[in-house]
FIKOL-75813 format. One record per residue: residue number from 0; residue in one letter; z, y, x of N, C-alpha, C in turn. Coordinates in nm, 2 decimals, always signed. Layout:
REM residues N
TORTI  NUM  A  Z  Y  X  Z  Y  X  Z  Y  X
...
***
This chain:
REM residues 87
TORTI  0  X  +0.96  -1.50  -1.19  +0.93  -1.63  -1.15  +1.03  -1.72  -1.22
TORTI  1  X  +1.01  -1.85  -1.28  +1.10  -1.90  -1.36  +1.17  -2.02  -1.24
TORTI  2  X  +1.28  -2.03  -1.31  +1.41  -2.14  -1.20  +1.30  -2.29  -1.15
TORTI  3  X  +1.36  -2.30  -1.05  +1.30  -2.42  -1.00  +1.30  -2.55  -1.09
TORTI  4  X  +1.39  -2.56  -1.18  +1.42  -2.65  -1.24  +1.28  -2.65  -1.37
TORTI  5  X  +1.28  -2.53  -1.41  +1.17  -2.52  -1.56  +1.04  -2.51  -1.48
TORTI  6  X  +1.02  -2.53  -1.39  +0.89  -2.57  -1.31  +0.80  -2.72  -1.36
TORTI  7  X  +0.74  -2.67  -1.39  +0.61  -2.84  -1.43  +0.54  -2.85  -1.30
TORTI  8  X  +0.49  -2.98  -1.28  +0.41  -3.02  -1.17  +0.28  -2.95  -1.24
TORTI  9  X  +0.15  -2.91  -1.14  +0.03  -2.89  -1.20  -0.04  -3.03  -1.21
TORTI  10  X  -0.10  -3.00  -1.30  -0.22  -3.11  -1.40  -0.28  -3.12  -1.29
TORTI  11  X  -0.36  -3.25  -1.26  -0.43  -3.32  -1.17  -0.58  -3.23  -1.19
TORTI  12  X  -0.61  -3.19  -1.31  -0.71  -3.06  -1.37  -0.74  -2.99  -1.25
TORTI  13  X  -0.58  -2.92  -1.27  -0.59  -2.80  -1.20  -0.59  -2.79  -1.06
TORTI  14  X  -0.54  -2.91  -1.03  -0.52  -2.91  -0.87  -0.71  -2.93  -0.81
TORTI  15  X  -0.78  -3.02  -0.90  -0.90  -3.07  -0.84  -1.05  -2.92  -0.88
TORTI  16  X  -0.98  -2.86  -1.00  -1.05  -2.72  -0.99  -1.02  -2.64  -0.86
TORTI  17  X  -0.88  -2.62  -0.83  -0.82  -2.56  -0.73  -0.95  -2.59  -0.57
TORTI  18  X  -0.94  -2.75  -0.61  -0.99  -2.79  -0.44  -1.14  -2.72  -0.45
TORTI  19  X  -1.21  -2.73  -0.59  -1.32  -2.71  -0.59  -1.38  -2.57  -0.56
TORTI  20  X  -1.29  -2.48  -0.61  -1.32  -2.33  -0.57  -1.33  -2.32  -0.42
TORTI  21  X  -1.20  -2.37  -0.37  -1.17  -2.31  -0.23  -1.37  -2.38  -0.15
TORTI  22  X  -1.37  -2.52  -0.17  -1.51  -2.61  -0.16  -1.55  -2.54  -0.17
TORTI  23  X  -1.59  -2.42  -0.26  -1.73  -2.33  -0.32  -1.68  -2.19  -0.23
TORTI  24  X  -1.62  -2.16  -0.19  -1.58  -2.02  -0.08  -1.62  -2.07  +0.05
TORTI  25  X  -1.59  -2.19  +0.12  -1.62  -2.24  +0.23  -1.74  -2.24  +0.22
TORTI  26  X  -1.84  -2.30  +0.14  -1.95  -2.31  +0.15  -2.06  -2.20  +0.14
TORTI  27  X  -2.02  -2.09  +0.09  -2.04  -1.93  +0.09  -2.02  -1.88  +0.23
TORTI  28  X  -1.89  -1.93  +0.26  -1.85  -1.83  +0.41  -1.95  -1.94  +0.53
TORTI  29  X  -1.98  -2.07  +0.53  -2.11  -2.11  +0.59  -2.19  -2.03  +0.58
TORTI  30  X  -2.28  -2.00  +0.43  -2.39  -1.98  +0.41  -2.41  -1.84  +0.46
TORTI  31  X  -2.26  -1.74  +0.47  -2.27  -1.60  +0.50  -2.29  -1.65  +0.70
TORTI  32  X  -2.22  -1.72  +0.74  -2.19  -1.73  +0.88  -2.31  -1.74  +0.92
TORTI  33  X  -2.43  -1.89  +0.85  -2.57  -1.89  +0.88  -2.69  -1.72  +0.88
TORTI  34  X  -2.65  -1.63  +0.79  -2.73  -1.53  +0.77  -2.67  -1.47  +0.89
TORTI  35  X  -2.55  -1.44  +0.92  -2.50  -1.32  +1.04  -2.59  -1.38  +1.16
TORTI  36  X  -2.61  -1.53  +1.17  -2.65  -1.60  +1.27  -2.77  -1.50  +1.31
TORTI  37  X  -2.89  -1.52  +1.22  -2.97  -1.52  +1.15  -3.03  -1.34  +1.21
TORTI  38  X  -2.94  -1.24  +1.16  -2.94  -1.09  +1.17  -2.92  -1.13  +1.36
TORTI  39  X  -2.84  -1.17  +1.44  -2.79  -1.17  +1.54  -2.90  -1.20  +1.64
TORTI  40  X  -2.95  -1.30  +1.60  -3.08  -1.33  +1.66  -3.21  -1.25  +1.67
TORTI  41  X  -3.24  -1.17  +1.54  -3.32  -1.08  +1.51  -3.27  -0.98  +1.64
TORTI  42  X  -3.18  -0.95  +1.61  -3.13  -0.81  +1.70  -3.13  -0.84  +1.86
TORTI  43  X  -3.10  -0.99  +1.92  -3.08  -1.02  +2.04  -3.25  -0.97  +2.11
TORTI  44  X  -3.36  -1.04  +1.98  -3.46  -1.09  +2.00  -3.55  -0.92  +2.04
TORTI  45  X  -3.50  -0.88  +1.91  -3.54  -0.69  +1.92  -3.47  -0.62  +2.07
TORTI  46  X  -3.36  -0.64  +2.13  -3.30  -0.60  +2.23  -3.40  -0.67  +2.36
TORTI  47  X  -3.42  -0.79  +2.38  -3.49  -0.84  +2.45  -3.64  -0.78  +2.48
TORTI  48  X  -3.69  -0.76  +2.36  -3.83  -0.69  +2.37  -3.86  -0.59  +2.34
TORTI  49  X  -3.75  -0.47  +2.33  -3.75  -0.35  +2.32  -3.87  -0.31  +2.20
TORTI  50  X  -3.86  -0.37  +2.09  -3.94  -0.38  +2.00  -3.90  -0.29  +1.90
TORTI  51  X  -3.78  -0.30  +1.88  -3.69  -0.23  +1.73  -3.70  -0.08  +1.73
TORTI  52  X  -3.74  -0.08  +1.61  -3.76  +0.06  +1.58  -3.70  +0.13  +1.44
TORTI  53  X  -3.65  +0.19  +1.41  -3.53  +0.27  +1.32  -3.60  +0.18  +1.20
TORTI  54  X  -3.73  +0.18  +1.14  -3.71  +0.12  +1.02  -3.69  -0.04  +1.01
TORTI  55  X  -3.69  -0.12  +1.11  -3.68  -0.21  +1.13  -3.52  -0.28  +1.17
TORTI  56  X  -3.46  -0.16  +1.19  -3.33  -0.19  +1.19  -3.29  -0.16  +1.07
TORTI  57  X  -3.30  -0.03  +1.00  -3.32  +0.01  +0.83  -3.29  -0.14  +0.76
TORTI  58  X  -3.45  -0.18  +0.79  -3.45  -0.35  +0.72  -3.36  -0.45  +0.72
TORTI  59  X  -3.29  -0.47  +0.82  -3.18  -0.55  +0.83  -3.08  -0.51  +0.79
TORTI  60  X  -3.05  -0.39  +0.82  -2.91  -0.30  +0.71  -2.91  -0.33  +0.60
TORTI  61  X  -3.07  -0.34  +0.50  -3.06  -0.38  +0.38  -3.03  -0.51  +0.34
TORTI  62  X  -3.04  -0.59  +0.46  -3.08  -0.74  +0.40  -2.92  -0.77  +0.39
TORTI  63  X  -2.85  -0.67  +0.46  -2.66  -0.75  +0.49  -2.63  -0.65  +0.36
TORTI  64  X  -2.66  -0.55  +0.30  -2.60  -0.50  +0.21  -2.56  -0.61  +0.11
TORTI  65  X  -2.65  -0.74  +0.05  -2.56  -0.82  -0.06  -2.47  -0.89  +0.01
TORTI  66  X  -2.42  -0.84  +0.13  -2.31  -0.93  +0.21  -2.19  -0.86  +0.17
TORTI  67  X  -2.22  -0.73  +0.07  -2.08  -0.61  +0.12  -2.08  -0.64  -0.04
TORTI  68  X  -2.05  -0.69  -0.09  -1.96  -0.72  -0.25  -1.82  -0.74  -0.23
TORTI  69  X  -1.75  -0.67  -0.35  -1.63  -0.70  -0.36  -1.58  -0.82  -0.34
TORTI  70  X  -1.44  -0.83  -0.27  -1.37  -0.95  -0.22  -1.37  -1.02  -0.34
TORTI  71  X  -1.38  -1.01  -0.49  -1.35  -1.07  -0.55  -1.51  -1.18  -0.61
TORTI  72  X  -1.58  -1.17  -0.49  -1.74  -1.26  -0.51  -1.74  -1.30  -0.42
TORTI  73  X  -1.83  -1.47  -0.44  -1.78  -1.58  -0.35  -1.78  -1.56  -0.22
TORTI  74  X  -1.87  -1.42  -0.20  -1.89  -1.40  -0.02  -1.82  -1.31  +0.02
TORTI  75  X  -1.79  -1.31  +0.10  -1.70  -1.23  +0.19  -1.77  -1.10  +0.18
TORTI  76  X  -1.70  -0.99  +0.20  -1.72  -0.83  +0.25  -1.73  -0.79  +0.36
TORTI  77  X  -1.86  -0.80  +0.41  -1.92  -0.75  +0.57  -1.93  -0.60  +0.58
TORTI  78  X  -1.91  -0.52  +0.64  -1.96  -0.39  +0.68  -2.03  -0.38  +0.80
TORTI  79  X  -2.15  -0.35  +0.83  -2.20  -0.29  +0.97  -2.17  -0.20  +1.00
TORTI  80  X  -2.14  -0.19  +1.12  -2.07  -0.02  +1.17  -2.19  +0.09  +1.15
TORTI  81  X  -2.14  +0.21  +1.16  -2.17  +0.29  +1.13  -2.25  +0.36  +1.21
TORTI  82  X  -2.45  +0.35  +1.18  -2.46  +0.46  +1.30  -2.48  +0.53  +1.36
TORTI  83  X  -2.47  +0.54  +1.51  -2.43  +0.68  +1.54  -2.54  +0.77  +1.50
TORTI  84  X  -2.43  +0.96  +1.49  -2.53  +1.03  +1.46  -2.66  +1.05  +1.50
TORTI  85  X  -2.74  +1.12  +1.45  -2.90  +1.16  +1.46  -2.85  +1.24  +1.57
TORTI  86  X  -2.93  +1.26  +1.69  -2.94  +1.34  +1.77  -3.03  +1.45  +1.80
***
């Protein structure tokens, strides 16, 4: 890390790219927040009406899999837990 002294201020550039990413992660972690919504209600809705049946849960497992990308893509890394064994 170089002395405080040989420090440059950052470029007005970099500071308004800076704001802009973080802008574009927030907006991702909404758009992820809206979809969990989204699964939650499905599942409330399936619980309520005793409707849900393994492939239909199956289907929602898939739909959150583009949620589980590496931390380093704009959306966050969700995992569903794991379910329990087959009996």
């Amino acid at each position: 890390m170089a002395p405080i002294r040989d420090r440059q201020p950052a470029a007005p550039a970099s500071i308004q790219q800076a704001i802009e990413e973080v802008t574009q992660i927030i907006g991702a972690l909404k758009e992820t927040l809206d979809d969990m919504d989204e699964v939650l209600e499905t599942l409330e809705l399936a619980e309520r009406q005793k409707t849900a049946d393994e492939q239909e849960i199956e289907s929602l497992r898939r739909a959150l899999r583009p949620l589980q990308r590496p931390r380093d893509s704009a959306r966050p890394s969700f995992r569903p837990p794991e379910p329990p064994p087959a009996m």
